[in-house]
C-alpha positions as CSV (number, residue, x, y, z in Angstrom):
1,X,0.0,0.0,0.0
2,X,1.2,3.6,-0.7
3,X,2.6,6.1,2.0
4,X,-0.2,8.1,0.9
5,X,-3.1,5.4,1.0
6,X,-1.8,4.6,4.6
7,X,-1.9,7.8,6.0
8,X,-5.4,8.0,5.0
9,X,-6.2,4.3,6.3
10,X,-4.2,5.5,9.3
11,X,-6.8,7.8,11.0
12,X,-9.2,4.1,11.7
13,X,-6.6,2.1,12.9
14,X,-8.2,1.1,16.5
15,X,-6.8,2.6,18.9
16,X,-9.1,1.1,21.9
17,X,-6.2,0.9,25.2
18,X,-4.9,-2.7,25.8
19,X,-5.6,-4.6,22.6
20,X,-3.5,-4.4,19.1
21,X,-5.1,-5.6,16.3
22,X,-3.9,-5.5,12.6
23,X,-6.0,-5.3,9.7
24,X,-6.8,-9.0,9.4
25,X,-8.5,-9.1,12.6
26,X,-5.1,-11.0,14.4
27,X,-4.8,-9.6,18.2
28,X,-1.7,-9.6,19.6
29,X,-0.4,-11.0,23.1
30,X,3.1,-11.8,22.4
31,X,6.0,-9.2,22.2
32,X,9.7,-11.3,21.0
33,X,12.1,-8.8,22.7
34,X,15.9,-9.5,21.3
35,X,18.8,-8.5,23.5
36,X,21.5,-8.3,21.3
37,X,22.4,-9.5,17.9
38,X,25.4,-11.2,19.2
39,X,26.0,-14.4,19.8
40,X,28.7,-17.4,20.7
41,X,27.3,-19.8,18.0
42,X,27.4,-20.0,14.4
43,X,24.5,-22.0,13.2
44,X,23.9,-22.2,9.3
45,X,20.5,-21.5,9.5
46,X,20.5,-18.4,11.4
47,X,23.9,-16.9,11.4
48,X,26.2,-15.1,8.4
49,X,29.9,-17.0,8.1
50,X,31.9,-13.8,9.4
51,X,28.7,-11.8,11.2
52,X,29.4,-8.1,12.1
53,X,28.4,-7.1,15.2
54,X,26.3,-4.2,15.8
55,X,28.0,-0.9,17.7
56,X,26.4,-0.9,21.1
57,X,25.7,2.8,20.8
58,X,22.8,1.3,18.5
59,X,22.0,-1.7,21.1
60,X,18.7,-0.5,22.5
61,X,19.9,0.3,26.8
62,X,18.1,-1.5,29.1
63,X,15.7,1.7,30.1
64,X,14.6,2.1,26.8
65,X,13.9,-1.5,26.4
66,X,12.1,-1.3,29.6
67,X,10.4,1.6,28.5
68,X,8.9,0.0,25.2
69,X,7.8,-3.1,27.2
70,X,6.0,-1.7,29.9
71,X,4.3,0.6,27.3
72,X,3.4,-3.3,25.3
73,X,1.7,-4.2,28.3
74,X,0.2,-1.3,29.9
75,X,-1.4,0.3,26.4
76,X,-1.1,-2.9,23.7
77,X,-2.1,-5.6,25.6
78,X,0.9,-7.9,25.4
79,X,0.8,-10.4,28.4
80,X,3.9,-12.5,27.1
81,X,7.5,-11.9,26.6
82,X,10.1,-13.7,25.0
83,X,13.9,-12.7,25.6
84,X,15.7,-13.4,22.3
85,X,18.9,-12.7,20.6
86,X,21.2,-13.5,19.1
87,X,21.8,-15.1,22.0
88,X,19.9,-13.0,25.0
89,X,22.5,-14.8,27.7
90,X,25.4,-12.4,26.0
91,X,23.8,-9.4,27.3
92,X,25.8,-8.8,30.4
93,X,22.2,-7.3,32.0
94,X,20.4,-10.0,30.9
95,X,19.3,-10.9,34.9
96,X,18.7,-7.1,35.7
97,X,16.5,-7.3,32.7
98,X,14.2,-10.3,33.8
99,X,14.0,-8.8,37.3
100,X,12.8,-5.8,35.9
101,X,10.3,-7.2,33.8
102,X,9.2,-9.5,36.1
103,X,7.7,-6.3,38.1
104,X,5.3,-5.4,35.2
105,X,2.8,-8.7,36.6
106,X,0.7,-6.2,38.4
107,X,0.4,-4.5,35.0
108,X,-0.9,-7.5,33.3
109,X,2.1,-9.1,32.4
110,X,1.7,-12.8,32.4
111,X,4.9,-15.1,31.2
112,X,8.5,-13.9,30.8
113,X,10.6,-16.7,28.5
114,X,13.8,-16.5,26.9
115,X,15.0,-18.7,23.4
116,X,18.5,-19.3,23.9
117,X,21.0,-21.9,22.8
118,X,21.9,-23.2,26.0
119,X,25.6,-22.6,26.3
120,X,25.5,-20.6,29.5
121,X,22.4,-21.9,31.3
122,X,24.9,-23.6,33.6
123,X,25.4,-20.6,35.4
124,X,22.8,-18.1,34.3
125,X,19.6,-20.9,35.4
126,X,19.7,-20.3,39.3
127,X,19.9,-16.1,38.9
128,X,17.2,-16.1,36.1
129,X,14.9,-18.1,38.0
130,X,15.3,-15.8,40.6
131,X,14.5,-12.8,39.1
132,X,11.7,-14.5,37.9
133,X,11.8,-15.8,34.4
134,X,9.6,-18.8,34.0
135,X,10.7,-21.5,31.2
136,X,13.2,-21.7,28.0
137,X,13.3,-22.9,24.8
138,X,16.8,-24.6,23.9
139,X,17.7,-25.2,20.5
140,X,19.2,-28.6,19.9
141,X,19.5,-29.8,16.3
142,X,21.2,-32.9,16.5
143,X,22.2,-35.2,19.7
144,X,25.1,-37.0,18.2
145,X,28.1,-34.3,19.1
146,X,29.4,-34.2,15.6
147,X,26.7,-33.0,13.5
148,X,25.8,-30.6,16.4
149,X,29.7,-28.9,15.7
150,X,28.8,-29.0,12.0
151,X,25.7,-27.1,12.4
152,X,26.6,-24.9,14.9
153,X,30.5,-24.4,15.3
154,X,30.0,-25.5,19.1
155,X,30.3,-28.3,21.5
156,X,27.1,-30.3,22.6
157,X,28.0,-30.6,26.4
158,X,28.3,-27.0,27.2
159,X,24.3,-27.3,26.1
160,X,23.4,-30.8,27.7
161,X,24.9,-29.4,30.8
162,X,22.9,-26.0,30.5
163,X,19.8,-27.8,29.9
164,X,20.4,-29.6,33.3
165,X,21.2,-26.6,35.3
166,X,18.2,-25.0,34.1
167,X,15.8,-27.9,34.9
168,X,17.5,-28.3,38.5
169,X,16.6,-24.9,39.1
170,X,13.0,-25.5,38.1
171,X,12.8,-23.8,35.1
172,X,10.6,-25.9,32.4
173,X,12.7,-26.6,29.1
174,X,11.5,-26.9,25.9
175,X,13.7,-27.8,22.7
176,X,13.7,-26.3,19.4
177,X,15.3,-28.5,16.6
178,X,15.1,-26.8,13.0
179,X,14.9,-29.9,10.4
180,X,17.4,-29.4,7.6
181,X,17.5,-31.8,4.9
182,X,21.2,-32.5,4.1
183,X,22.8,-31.8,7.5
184,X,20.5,-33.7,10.0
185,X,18.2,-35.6,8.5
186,X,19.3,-38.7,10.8
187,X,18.9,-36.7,14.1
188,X,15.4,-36.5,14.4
189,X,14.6,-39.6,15.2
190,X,17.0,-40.1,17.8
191,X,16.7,-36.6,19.1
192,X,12.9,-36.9,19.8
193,X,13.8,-40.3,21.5
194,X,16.4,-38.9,24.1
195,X,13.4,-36.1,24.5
196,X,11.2,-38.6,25.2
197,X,13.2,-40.5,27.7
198,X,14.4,-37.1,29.0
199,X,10.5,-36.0,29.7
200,X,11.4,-32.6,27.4
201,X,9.0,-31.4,25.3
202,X,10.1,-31.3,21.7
203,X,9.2,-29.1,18.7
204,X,10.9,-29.9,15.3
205,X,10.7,-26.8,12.8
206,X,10.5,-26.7,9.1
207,X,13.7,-24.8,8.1
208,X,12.5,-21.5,6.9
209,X,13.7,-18.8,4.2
210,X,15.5,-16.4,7.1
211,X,19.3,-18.0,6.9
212,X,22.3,-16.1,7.1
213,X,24.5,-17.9,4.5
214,X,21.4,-17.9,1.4
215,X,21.6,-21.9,2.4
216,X,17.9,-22.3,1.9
217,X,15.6,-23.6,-0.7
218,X,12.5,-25.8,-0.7
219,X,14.8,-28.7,-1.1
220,X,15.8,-28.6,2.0
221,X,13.2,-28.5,3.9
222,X,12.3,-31.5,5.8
223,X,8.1,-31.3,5.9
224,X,5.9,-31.9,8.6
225,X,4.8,-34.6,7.0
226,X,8.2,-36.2,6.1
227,X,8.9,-35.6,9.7
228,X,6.4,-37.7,11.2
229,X,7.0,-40.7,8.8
230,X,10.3,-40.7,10.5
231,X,8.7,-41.1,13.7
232,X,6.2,-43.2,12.7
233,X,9.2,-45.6,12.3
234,X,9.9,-46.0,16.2
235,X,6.1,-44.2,17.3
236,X,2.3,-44.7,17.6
237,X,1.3,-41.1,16.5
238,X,-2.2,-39.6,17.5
239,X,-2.5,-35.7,16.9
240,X,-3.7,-33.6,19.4
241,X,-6.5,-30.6,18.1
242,X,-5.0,-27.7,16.5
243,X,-4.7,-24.2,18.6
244,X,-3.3,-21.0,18.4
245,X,0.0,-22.0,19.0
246,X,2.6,-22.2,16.0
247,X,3.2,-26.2,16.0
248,X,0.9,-28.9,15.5
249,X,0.9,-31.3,18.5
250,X,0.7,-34.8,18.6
251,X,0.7,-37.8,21.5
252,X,3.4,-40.2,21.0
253,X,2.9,-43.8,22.1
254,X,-0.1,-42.6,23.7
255,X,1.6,-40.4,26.0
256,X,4.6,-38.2,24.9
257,X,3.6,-34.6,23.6
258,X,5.3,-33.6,20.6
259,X,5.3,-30.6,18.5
260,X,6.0,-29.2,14.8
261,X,6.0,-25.9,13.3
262,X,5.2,-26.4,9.2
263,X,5.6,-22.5,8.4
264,X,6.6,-23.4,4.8
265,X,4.5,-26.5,4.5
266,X,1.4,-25.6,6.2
267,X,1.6,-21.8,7.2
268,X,-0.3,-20.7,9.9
269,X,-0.1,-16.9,9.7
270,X,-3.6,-16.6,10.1
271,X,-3.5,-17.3,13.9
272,X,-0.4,-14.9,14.6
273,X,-0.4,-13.2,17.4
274,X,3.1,-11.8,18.0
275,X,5.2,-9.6,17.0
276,X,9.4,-8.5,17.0
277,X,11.6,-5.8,18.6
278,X,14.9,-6.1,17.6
279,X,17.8,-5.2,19.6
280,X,18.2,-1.7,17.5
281,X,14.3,-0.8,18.5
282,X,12.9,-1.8,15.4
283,X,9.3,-3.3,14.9
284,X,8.8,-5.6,12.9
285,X,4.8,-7.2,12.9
286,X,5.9,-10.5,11.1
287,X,9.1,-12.5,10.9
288,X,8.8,-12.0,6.9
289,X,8.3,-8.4,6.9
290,X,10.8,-6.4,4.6
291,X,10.4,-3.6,7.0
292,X,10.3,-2.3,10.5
293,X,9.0,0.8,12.2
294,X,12.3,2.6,14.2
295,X,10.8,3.3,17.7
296,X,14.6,3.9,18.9
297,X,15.3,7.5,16.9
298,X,11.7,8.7,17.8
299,X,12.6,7.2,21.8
300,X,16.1,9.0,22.1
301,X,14.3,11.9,20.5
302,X,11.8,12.4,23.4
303,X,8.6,11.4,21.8
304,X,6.1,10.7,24.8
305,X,4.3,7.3,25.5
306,X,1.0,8.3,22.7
307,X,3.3,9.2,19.9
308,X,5.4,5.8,20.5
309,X,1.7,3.9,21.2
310,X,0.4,5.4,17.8
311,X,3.6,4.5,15.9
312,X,3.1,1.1,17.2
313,X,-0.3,0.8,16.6
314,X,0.1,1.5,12.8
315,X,2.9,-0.9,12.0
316,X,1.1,-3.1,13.6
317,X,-2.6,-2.3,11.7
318,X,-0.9,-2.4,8.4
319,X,1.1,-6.0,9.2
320,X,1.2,-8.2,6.2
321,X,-1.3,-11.9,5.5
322,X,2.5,-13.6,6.1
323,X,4.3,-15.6,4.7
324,X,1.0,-17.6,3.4
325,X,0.7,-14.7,1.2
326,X,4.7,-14.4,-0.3
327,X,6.6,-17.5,-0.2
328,X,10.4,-17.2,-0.2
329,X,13.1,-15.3,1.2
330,X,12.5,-11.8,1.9
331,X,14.8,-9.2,0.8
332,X,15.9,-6.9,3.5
333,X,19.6,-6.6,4.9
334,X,18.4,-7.9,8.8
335,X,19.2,-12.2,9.1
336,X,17.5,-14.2,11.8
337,X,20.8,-13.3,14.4
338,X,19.7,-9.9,13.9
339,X,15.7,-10.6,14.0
340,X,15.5,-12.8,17.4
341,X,13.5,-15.5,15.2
């Protein structure tokens, strides 16, 4: 849509306090929050080969971060958080941050949960669940140690022993595998039965068009359905009804809970209800958008809480169908290290 059509479509954007809607009718309730584009991994699908990091002059500070979150929750409606990165665990703040958040419950503020890849949980899981996050995903895309270096350019233990820490300190795990046909196509099997064993809920991922290395292409994406003929090679599989949550869920052997996300197979944009803030402060209202509203120049340049909250409201209003409606990689200069996925 033009600049001009918008600002004319602009002035009925709902602006009712403590719901954000876009244009398709999709309310949102979940605010991605990324800490830092940095991270201490290199995996194929998310990271360029020789990444750049960004200056931390443009690295939203932790009151401004604060700042846009409370204002989520207090005028937008958003009752869940997810800490992202890169990986969130680099941010030397990262516990301040949780504690922090954690006091915006009275405001209406429901979950706090971080994605992270696991490296650090040993001794980050005690002082997080303190300041009161309250569960993780992990991303794990291969069990046996040397296709986990291959993918990643790191060592499994570091991980296995994070996931541990993090579960002693009560914090519920979940892992994330992405599916990749070519590099682990012989993990998944394997990796959902150590999950199973382990009691960790599992979500496998179709690999999607965001990689930092242009790796992707339809051939290499391992479907949902491809997936669960592999397990149907070790499992009973029963699925479970279909919510509002990204993956499809099914019982295994009558009792394990397993989950996959078919974004390029079987999108689900029509049930979205989250959207992005990258570490820089921009908005993005879909992981495929080509662009981003910047909240941080308008933030360091004193606009008050209603200019920020209309600014939001409109990127928000005019967020695309998703990737239902364009199918492929997007073309912008931001990779998924960068996005908080």
């Amino acid at each position: 849509m033009a600049d001009d059509a918008k600002a004319v479509w602009a002035a009925a954007i709902p602006s009712r306090q403590g719901e954000l809607r876009d244009a398709h009718g999709r309310v949102k309730r979940k605010l991605r929050l990324s800490l830092t584009d940095r991270c201490n991994l290199r995996c194929l699908y998310c990271m360029p080969e020789h990444p750049e990091w960004l200056p931390k002059a443009q690295v939203l500070r932790r009151e401004e971060l604060l700042r846009l979150a409370r204002l989520f929750v207090t005028e937008m409606g958003i009752t869940h958080l997810r800490l992202t990165g890169g990986e969130p665990l680099l941010r030397r703040d990262v516990v301040e941050i949780v504690a922090e958040l954690d006091a915006l419950r009275s405001l209406g503020l429901r979950r706090i949960a971080m994605t992270s890849n696991g490296a650090l949980l040993d001794r980050f899981a005690v002082p997080l669940a303190a300041a009161g996050l309250d569960d993780l995903n992990v991303s794990l895309d291969a069990r046996t140690p040397e296709i986990f270096h291959t993918l990643t350019r790191g060592d499994i233990e570091p991980v296995l022993r994070g996931i541990d820490a993090a579960r002693a300190a009560g914090l519920p795990v979940k892992i994330n595998c992405v599916a990749i046909r070519g590099h682990n196509d012989a993990e998944l099997l394997p990796l959902a039965e150590w999950a199973r064993t382990e009691n960790l809920p599992l979500r496998f991922i179709e690999f999607m068009p965001l990689d930092g290395r242009g790796a992707w292409s339809p051939a290499r994406v391992i479907t949902e359905a491809e997936i669960l003929a592999q397990l149907r090679q070790r499992f009973s599989i029963e699925p479970l009804p279909r919510s509002n949550e990204p993956a499809t869920y099914y019982r295994l052997d009558g009792h394990y809970r397993l989950g996959v996300i078919s974004t390029v197979s079987k999108p689900f944009c029509s049930s979205c209800d989250r959207v992005r803030l990258t570490a820089t402060g921009e908005l993005y209202a879909c992981l495929f958008s080509p662009t981003a509203a910047d909240l941080r120049g308008p933030l360091r340049a004193g606009a008050d809480d209603a200019a920020l909250a209309a600014l939001i409201r409109r990127q928000i209003w005019f967020k695309e169908a998703g990737y239902i409606e364009h199918k492929g990689y997007v073309e912008r200069p931001l990779t998924m290290h960068a996005m908080g996925g």
